[in-house]
C-alpha positions as CSV (number, residue, x, y, z in Angstrom):
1,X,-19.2,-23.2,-4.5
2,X,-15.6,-22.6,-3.2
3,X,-15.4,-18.9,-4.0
4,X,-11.3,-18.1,-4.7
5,X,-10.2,-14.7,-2.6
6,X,-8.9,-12.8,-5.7
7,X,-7.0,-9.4,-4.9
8,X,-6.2,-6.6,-7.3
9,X,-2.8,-4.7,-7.4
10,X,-2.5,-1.6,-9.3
11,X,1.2,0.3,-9.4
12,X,4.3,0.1,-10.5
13,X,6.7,-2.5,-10.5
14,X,9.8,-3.1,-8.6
15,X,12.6,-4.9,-10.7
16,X,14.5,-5.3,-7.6
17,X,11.7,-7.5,-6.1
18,X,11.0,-5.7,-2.6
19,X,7.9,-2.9,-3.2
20,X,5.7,-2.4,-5.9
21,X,3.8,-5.5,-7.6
22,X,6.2,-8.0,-6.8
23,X,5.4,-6.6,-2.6
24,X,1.9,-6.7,-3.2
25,X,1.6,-10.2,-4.9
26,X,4.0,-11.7,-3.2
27,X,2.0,-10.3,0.4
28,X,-1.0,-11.6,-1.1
29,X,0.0,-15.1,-1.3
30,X,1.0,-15.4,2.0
31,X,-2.0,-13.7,3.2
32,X,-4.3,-16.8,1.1
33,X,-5.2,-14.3,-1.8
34,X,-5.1,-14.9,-5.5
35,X,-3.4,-11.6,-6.8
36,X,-4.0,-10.0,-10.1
37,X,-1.9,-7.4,-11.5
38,X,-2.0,-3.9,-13.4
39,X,1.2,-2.5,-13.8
40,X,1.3,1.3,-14.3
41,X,4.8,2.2,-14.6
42,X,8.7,0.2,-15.0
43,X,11.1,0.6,-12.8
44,X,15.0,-0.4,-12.8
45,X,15.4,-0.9,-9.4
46,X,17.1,-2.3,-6.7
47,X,17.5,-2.5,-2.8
48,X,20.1,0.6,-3.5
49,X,17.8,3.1,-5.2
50,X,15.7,3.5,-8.3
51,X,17.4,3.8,-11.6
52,X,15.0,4.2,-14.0
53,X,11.4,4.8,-14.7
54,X,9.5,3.8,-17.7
55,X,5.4,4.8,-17.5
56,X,2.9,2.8,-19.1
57,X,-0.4,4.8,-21.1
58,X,-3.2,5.6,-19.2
59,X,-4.8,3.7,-22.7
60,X,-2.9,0.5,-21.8
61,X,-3.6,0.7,-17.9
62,X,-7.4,0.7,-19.1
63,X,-6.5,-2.2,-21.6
64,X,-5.4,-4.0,-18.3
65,X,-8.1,-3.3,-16.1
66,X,-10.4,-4.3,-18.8
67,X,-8.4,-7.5,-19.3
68,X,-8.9,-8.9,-15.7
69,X,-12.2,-7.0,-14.4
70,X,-13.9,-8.6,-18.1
71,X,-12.8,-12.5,-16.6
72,X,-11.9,-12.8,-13.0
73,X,-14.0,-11.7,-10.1
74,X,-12.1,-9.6,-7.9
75,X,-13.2,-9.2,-4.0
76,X,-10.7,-6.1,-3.6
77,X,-8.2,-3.7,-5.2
78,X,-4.9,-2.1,-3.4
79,X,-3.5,0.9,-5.5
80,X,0.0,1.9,-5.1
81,X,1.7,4.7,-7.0
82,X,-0.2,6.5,-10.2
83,X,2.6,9.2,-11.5
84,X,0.0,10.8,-13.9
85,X,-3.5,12.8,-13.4
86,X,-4.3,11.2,-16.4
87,X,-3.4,7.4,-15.6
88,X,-5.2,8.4,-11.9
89,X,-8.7,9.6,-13.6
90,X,-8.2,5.6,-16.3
91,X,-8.2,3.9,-13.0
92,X,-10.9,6.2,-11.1
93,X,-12.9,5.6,-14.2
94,X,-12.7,1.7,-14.5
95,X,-13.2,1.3,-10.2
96,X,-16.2,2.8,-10.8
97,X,-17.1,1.0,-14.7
98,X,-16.7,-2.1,-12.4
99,X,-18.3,-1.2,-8.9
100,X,-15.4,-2.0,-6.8
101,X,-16.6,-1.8,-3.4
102,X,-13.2,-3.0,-1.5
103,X,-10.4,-0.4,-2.1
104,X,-7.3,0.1,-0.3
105,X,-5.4,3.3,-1.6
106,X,-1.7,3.8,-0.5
107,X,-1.3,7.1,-1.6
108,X,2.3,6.8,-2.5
109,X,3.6,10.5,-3.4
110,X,6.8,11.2,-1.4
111,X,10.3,9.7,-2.2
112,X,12.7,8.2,1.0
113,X,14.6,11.2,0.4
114,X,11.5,13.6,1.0
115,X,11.0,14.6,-2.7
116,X,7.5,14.7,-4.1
117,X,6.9,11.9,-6.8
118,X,3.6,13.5,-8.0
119,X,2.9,16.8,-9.6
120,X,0.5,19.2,-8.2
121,X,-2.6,18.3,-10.9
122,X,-2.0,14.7,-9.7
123,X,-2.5,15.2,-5.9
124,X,-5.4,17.1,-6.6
125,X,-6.9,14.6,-8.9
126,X,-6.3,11.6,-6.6
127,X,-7.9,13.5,-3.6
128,X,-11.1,14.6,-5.7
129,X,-11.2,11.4,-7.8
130,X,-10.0,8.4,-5.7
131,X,-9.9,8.7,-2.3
132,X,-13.6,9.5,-2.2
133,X,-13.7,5.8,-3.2
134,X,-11.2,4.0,-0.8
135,X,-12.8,1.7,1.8
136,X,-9.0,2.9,3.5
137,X,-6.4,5.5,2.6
138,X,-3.0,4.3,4.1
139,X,-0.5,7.4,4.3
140,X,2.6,7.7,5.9
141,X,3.2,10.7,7.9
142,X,5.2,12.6,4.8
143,X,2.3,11.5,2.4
144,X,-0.7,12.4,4.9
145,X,1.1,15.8,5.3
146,X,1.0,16.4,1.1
147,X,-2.4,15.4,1.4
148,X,-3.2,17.8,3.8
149,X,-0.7,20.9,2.8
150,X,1.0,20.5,6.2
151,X,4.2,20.0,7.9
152,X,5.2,16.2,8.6
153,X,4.2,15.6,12.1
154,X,7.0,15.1,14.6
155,X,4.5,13.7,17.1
156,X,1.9,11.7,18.5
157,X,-0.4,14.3,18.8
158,X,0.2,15.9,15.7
159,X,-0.8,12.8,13.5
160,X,-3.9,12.8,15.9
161,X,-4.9,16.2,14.5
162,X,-4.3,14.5,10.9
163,X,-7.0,12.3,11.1
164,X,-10.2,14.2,11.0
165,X,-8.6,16.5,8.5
166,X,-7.8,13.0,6.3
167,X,-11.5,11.2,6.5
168,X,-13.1,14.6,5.6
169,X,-11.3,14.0,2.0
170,X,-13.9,11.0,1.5
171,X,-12.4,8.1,2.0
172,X,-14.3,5.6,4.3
173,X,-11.4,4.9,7.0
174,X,-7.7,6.1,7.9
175,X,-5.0,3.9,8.4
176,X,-1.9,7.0,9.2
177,X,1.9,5.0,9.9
178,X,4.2,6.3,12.0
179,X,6.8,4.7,11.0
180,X,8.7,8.3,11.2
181,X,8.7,8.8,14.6
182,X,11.4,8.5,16.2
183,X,10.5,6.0,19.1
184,X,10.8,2.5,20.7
185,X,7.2,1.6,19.5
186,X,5.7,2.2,16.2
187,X,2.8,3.2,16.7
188,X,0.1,3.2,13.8
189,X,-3.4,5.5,14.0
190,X,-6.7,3.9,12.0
191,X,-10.1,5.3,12.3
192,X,-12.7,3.1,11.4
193,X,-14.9,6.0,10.6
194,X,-16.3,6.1,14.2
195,X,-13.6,5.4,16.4
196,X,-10.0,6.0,16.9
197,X,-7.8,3.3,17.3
198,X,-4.0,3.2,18.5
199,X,-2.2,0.0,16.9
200,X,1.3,-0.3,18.6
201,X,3.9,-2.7,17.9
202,X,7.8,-3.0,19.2
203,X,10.0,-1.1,16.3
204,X,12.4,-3.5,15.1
205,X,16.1,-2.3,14.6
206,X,16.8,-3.6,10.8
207,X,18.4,-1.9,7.5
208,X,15.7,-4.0,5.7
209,X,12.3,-2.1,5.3
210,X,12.0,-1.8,1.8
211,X,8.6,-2.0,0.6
212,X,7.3,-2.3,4.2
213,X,4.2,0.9,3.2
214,X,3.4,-1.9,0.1
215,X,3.5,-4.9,1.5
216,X,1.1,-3.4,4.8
217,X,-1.3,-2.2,2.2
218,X,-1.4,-4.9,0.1
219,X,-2.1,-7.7,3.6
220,X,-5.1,-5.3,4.5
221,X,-6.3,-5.9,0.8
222,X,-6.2,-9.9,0.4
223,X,-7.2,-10.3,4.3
224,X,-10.4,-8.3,3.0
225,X,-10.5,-10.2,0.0
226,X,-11.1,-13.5,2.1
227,X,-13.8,-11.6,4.0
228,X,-11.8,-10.3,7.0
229,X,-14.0,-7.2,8.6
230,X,-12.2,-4.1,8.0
231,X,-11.1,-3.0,11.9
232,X,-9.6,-7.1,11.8
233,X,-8.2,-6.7,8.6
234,X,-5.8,-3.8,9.6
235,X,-5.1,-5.1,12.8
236,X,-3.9,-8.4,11.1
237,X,-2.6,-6.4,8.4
238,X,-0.3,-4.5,11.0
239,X,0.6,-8.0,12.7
240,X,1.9,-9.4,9.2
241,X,3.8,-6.5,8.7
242,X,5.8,-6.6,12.3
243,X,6.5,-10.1,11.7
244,X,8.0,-9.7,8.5
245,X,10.4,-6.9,9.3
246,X,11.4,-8.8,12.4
247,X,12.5,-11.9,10.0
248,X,13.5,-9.7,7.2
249,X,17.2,-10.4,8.3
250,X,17.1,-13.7,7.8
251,X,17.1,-13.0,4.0
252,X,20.6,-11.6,2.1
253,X,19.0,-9.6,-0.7
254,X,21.4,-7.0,-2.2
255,X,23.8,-4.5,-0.7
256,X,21.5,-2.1,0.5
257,X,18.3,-1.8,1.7
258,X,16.9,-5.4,2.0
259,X,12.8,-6.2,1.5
260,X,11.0,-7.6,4.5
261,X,10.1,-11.8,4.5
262,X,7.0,-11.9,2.9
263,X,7.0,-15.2,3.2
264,X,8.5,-15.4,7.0
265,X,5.7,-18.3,8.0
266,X,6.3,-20.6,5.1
267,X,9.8,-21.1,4.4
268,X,12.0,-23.7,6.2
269,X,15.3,-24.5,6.0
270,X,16.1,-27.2,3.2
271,X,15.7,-30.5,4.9
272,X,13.2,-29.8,7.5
């Protein structure tokens, strides 16, 4: 039988259409991945900021997860943002109800403007009860350092010293961006669990990143929905990602931070 790739997002979603579920489906499609969605919290939003925030019950995130794990087989699961220790320990609970084996965790705690978005009781129960789990943790550098209790590395060499620190939390692999260095590359650190890698692309000077941490998460999960090896599925999933900030400004979305082109490869010009 033809066996559909079907990927999993659970987070929050972005009214604005940039990050959150609309990033992680839309990445998913271009990426040949059927996506599924549980959506843990509302947002007002837009490529200016985020005006509201409406949670959804750890009960109803469960109803969700029952809803799509009870019917559609899904290969692998990306989770974004979970505000709550309780709606993190609904979803730790179900992964493990339903034996999901493929999990990419973008532990999304820190706002752009450096505030923490989770409480203390939440970072605690997401290191004890879901990154054990993750096939890959993807943090930037201001999430790996609330992770770890550090400062946010202003180097190379200090995200180096991250990663050792980050695996010994559980997960199976680390994926650490460096998106926050200030530099002409961007240079990206994974560990597969045995070996360190160094992924490097050209940084591209554009206003339009938003939802670039989402998107990168969510192309690692449907490439490993269609069977992609992990070390090739970040690899790709760091190619897709380049490419869609260098088109993102072929796109007029909004008067302030713009998404990236999720769906740079597909669209033509009306005509062609």
């Amino acid at each position: 039988m033809n066996h559909t790739p079907i990927a999993l997002t659970i987070a929050g979603s972005d009214s604005g259409g940039g990050a959150g579920i609309q990033a992680d489906l839309k990445a998913f499609s271009a990426l040949g991945a059927y996506g599924c969605s549980v959506i843990t919290a509302l947002t007002a939003q837009n490529t200016q900021g985020v005006q509201g925030i409406f949670d959804v019950t750890p009960e109803f995130i469960a109803a969700q997860l029952d809803s799509v794990f009870s019917d559609i087989a899904v290969k692998a699961v990306k989770i974004g943002m979970l505000s709550q220790a309780s709606v993190i320990r609904a979803v730790a609970d179900n992964l493990e109800k339903y034996g999901v084996e493929l999990l990419v965790v973008d532990p999304v705690m820190v706002a752009t403007s450096g505030d923490k978005l989770l409480q203390d009781d939440a970072i605690k129960t997401l290191k004890e009860c879901l990154i054990p789990k993750a096939t890959v943790i993807t943090p930037n550098l201001p999430e790996a350092a609330v992770l770890l209790n550090r400062d946010v590395p202003q180097t190379i060499a200090e995200m180096e010293s991250m990663v050792e620190p980050l695996l010994e939390l559980g997960s199976r692999s680390v994926l650490i961006k460096g998106g926050h260095l200030s530099s002409d590359e961007s240079v990206d650190l994974f560990h597969d669990g045995n070996t360190l890698h160094r992924l490097t692309s050209k940084r591209i000077p554009t206003e339009n990143t938003h939802g670039t941490g989402c998107t990168l998460s969510s192309a690692i999960t449907a490439l490993l929905a269609r069977g992609v090896e992990l070390n090739e599925a970040v690899r790709k999933g760091k190619d897709y990602i380049a490419s869609a900030i260098a088109h993102a400004d072929e796109l007029d979305i909004g008067k302030g931070h713009g998404p990236v082109h999720h769906f740079h490869a597909l669209w033509k010009p009306l005509g062609e």
